[in-house]
C-alpha positions as CSV (number, residue, x, y, z in Angstrom):
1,X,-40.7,21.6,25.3
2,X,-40.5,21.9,21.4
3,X,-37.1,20.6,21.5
4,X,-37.9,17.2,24.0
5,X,-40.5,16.3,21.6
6,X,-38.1,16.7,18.1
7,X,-35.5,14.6,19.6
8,X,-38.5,12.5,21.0
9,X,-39.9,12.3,17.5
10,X,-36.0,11.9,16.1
11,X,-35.6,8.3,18.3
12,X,-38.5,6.8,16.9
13,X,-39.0,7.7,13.2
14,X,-37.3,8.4,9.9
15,X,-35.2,11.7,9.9
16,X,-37.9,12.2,6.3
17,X,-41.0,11.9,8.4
18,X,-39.7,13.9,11.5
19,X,-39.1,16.5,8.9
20,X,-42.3,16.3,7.0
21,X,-44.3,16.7,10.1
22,X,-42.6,19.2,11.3
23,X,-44.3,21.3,8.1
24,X,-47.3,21.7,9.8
25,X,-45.5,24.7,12.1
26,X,-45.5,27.1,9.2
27,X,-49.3,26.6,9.3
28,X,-49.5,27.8,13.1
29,X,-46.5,30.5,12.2
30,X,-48.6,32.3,9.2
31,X,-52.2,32.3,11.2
32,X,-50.0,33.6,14.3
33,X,-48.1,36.2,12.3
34,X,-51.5,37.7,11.2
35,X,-52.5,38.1,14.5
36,X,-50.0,38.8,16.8
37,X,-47.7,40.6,14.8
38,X,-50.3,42.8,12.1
39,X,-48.8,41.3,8.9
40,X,-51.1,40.6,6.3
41,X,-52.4,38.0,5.3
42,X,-51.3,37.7,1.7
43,X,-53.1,35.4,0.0
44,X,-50.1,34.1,-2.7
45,X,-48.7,32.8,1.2
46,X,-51.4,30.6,2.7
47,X,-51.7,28.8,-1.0
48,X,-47.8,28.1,-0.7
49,X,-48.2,27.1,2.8
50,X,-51.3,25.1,1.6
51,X,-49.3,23.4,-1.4
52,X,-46.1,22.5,1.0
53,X,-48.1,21.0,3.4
54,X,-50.2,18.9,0.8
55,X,-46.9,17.6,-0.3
56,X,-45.8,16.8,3.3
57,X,-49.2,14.6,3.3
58,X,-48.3,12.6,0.4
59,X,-45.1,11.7,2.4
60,X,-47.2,10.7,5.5
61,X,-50.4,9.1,3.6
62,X,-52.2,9.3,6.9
63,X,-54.7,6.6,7.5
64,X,-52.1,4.1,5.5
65,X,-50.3,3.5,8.0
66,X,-50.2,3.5,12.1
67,X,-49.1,6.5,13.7
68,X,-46.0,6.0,15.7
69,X,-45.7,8.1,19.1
70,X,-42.9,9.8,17.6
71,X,-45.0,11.6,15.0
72,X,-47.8,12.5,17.9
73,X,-44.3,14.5,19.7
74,X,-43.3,16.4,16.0
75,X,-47.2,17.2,16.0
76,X,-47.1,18.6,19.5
77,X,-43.5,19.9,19.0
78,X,-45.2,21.9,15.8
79,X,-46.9,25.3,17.3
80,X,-44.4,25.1,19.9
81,X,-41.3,25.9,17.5
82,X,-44.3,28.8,15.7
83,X,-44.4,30.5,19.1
84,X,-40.6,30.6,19.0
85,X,-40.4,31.7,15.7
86,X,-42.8,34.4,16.3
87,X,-41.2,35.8,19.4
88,X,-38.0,35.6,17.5
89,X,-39.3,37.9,14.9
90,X,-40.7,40.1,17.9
91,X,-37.3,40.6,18.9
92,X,-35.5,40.9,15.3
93,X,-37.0,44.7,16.0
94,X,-34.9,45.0,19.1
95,X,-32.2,42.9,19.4
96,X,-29.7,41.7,16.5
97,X,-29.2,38.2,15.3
98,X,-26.3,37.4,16.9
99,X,-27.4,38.2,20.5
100,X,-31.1,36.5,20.4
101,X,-29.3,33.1,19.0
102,X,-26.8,33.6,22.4
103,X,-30.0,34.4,24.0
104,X,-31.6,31.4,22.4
105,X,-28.7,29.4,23.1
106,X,-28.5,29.9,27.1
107,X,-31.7,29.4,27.2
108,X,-32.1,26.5,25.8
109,X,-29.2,25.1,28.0
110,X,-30.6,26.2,31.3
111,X,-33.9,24.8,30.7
112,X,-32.6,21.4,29.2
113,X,-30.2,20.9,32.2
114,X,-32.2,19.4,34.3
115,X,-33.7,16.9,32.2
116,X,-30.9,16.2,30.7
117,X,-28.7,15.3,34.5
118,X,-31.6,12.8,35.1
119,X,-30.5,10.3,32.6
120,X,-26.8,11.5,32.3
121,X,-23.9,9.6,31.0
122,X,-20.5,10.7,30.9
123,X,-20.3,10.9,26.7
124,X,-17.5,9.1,24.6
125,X,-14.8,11.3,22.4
126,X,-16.7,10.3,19.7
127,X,-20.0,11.5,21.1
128,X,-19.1,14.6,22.5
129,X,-17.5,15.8,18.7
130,X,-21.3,14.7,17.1
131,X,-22.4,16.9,19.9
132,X,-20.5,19.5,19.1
133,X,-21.2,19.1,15.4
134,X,-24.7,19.2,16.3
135,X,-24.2,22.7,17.9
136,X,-22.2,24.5,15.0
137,X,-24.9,23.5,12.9
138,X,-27.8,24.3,14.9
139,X,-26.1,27.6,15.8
140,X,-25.5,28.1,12.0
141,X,-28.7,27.3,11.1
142,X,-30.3,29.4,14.1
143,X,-28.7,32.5,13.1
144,X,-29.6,32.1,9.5
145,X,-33.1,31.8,10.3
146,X,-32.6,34.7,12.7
147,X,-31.3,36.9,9.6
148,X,-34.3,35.9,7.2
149,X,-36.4,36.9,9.9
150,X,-34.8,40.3,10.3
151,X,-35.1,41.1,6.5
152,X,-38.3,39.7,5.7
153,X,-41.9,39.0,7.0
154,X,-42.0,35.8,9.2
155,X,-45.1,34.5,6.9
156,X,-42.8,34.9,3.9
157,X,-39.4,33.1,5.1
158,X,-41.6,29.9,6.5
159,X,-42.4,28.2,3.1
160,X,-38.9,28.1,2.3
161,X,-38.8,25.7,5.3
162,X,-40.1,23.1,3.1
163,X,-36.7,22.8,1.8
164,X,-35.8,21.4,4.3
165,X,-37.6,17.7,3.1
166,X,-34.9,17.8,0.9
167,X,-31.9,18.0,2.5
168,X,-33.5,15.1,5.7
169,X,-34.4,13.1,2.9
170,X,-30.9,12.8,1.1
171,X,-29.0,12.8,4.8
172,X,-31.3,9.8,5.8
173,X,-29.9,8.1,3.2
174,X,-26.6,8.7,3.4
175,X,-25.8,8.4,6.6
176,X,-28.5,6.0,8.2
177,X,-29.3,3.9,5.0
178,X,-33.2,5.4,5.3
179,X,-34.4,4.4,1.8
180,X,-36.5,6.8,0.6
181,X,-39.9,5.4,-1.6
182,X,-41.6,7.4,-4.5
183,X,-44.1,9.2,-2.1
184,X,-41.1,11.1,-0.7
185,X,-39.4,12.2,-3.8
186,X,-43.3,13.1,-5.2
187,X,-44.0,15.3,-2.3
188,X,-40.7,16.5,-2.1
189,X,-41.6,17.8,-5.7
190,X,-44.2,19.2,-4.5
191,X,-42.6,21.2,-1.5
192,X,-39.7,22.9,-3.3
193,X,-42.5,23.6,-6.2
194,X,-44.2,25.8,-3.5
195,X,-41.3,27.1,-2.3
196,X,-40.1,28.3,-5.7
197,X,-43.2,29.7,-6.7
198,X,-43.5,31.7,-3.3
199,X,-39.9,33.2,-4.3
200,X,-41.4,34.2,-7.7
201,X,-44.0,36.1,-6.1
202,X,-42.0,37.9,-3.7
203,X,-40.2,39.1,-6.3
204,X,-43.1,40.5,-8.1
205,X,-44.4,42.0,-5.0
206,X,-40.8,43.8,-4.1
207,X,-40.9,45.1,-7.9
208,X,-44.3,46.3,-7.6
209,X,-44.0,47.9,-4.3
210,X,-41.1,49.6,-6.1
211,X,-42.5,51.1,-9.3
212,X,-45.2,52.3,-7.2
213,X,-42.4,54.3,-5.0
């Protein structure tokens, strides 16, 4: 369901904004970590996750401007993606990386299928290698996250998510001529300030933990 939406959301907005709102997931991943998976709550985490998602506001300025449907599906497509996320991390304790992306993978084909035959078109050569593009790099990017997940707390890989403004942002513009305005660079300051700091103090944390040993 997550994934209809994102591409839903992808059709009708800038790659920027899809990305931006797509920030509000760590929010849902860090409350649902707490609860469902026991890790705590630490409070250095919800004021990066806080900080990330201000700067994903300055992007939007909601109220500015009318909301598009697209950004209503990256909204719903949000705590769908933190469910995944979570039971990913659930099975990080089981299963390796490698076999829950398969897992993902298969999934994610069997369960697309059938919406995907009902407006089915045989694909050009051209198509079908951005296609296959798209599925190295999703993999890739899939079994990274996976990995993070394995060696760290789920609450502490999200903010580093925020990162991801960065690299939409520059894309858009490079290869669909999406002009980015000053809101997007500001925020985007704002996001990989958060995300820095949140490294500092996991670092801290690991050397305490440490000393104290």
């Amino acid at each position: 369901g997550g994934v209809i939406l994102w591409f839903l959301a992808m059709s009708r907005i800038p790659i920027a904004e899809v990305t931006a709102l797509g920030f509000t997931t760590p929010i849902f991943v860090t409350l649902g970590a707490a609860v469902f998976l026991s890790e705590r709550l630490k409070p250095y985490r919800v004021v990066a996750v806080v900080i990330g998602f201000v700067g994903a506001l300055l992007i939007l300025r909601p109220g500015l401007r009318v909301i598009d449907i697209g950004a209503l599906a990256q909204l719903g497509a949000a705590p769908l993606f933190a469910c995944s996320y979570l039971m990913a991390k659930s099975a990080t304790r089981r299963e390796s990386s490698s076999m829950i992306v398969v897992l993902l993978s298969v999934f994610c084909t069997l369960t697309l299928a059938l919406p995907a035959l009902s407006v089915w078109r045989a694909p050009t050569l051209e198509e079908l290698m951005l296609l296959g593009l798209t599925a190295l790099l999703a993999t890739s990017g899939h079994y990274c996250m996976t990995r993070a997940l394995k060696a760290a707390e789920v609450s502490a890989v999200q903010p580093f998510i925020f990162l991801q403004l960065v690299w939409a942002t520059i894309l858009g513009l490079i290869l669909f001529d999406e002009n980015p305005d000053v809101w997007i660079w500001l925020g985007g300051a704002v996001i990989v300030g958060s995300a820095t700091w949140m490294a500092q103090q996991e670092v801290r944390s690991i050397q305490l933990q440490s000393k104290t040993r």
